[in-house]
C-alpha positions in Angstrom: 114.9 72.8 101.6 116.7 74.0 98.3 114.0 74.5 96.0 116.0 74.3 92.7 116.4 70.6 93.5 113.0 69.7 93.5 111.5 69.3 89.5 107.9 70.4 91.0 109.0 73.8 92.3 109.6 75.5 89.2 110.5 79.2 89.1 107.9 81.9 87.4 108.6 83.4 85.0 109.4 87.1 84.3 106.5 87.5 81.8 104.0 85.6 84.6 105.4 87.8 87.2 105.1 90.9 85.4 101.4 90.5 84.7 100.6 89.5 88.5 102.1 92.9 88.7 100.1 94.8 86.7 96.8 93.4 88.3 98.1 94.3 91.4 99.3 97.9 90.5 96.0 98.1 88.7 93.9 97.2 92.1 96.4 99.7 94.0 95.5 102.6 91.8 91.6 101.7 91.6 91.8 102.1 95.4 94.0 105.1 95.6 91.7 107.2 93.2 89.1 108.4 95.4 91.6 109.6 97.8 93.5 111.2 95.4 90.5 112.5 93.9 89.4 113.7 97.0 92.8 115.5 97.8 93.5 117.6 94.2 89.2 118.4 94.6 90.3 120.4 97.4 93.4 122.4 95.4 90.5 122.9 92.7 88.1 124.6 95.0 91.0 126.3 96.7 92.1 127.9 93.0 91.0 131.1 93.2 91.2 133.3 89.4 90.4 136.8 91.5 89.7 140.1 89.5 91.2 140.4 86.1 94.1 143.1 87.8 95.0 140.2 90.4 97.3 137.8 89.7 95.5 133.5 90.4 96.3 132.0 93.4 95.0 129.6 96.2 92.2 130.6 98.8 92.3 127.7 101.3 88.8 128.2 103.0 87.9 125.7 105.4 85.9 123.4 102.8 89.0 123.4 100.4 91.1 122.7 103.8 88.4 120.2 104.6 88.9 118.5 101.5 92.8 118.2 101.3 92.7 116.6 104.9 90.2 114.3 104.4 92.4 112.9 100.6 95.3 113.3 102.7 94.1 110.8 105.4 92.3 108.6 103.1 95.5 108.4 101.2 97.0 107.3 104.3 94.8 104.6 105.1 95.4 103.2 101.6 99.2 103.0 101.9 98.6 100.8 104.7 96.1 99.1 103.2 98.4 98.4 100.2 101.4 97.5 103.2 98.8 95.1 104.7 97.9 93.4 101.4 100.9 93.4 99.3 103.7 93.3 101.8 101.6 91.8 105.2 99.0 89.0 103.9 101.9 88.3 101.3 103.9 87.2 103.4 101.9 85.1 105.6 99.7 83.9 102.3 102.5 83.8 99.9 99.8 85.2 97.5 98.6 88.7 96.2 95.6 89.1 93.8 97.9 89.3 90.8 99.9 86.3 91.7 96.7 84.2 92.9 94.9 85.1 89.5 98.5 84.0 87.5 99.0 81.1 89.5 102.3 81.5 91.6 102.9 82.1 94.8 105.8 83.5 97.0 108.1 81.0 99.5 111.4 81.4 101.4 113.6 80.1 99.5 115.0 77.7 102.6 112.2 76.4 103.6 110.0 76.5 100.8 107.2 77.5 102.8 105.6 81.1 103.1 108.1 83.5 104.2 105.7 85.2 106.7 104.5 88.8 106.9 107.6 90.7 108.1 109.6 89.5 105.1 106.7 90.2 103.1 106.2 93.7 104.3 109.8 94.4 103.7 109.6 93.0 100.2 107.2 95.3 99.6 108.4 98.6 101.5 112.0 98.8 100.3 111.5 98.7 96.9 108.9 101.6 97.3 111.0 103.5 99.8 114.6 103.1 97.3 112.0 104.1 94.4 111.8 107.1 95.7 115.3 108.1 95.8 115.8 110.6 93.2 117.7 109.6 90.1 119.7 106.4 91.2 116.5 104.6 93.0 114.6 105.1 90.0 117.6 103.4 88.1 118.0 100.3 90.6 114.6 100.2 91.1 114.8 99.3 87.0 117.5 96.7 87.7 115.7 95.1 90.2 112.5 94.6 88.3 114.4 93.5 84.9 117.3 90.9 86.8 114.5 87.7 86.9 115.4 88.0 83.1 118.8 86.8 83.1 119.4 85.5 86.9 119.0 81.4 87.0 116.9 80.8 89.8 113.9 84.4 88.3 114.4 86.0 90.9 114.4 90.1 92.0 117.8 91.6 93.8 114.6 92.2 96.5 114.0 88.2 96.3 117.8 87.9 97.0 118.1 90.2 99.9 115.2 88.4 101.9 115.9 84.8 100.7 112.5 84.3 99.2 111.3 82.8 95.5 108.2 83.0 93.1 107.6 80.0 91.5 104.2 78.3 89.8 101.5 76.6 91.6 99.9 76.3 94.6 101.0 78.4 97.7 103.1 76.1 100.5 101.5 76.1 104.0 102.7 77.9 107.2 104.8 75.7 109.7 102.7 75.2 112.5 105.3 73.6 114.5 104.9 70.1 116.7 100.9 69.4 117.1 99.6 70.6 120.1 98.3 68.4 122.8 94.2 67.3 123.2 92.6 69.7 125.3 91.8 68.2 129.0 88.7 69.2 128.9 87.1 68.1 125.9 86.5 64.4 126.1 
């Protein structure tokens, strides 16, 4: 299905996009506070100022080692909650909080349905994982998030690579496939 034929599909915008963004960063970062509060606590109680002829430096006892582990693994857990939410349930939803409170929705751009949650998971991890290429992933990382603006159909380089769209309105449904038979048992 080629979704620039069809009048009701229309494509978000750049503006809409970008603020479904920013409620989503903004929910990632709520979330990733306590561990990374938990995790610099530990540094803090590990600082150690010594006597006034001693230089400052770190004393990792075992509550400021206790501390760093515990943000550390916390800080884990919400990297893959963020996978499951953003990149996962994405996928198999076609929504994220930000896009469900702006109104659009993600589909492949085939079939118009949801892409499912292994296109939705790499949506979401390669962007983060070229991000953090030093000088040049920061720069197409930029590209990527600014090409909706003059590309025809809005969408990302990302959107490109995995064949998928954002447009406005309600999320398509999954494909099911053929209906499955009545159950024998059941009368």
């Amino acid at each position: 299905m080629d979704t620039s034929e069809n009048a009701a599909l229309v494509a978000a915008t750049w503006w809409k996009r970008g603020k479904a963004a920013i409620v989503d960063a903004l929910i990632f970062l709520a979330v990733g506070l306590v561990p990374g509060a938990v995790f610099f606590t530990g540094f803090v109680v590990a600082w150690d100022e010594g006597p006034p002829d001693m230089p400052a430096g770190f004393s990792f006892d075992s509550s400021a080692v206790l501390l760093i582990v515990i943000g550390g693994i916390l800080g884990l857990g919400c990297l893959i909650w963020a996978g499951w939410l953003f990149g996962y349930r994405q996928g198999l939803t076609g929504l994220t909080p930000g896009k469900r409170r702006l109104g659009i929705h993600l589909v492949d751009e085939e079939s118009g349905l949801v892409p499912g949650g292994a296109k939705g998971v790499g949506r979401w991890l390669i962007p983060v994982i070229v991000g953090g290429i030093q000088g040049i992933g920061s720069a197409i990382q930029l590209i990527d998030i600014l090409w909706p603006l003059w590309d025809s159909k809005n969408q990302r380089l990302i959107d490109k690579v995995f064949k998928t769209r954002v447009l406005v309105g309600s999320p398509a449904v999954v494909d099911t496939g053929p209906p499955l038979p009545e159950s024998p048992i059941i009368s």
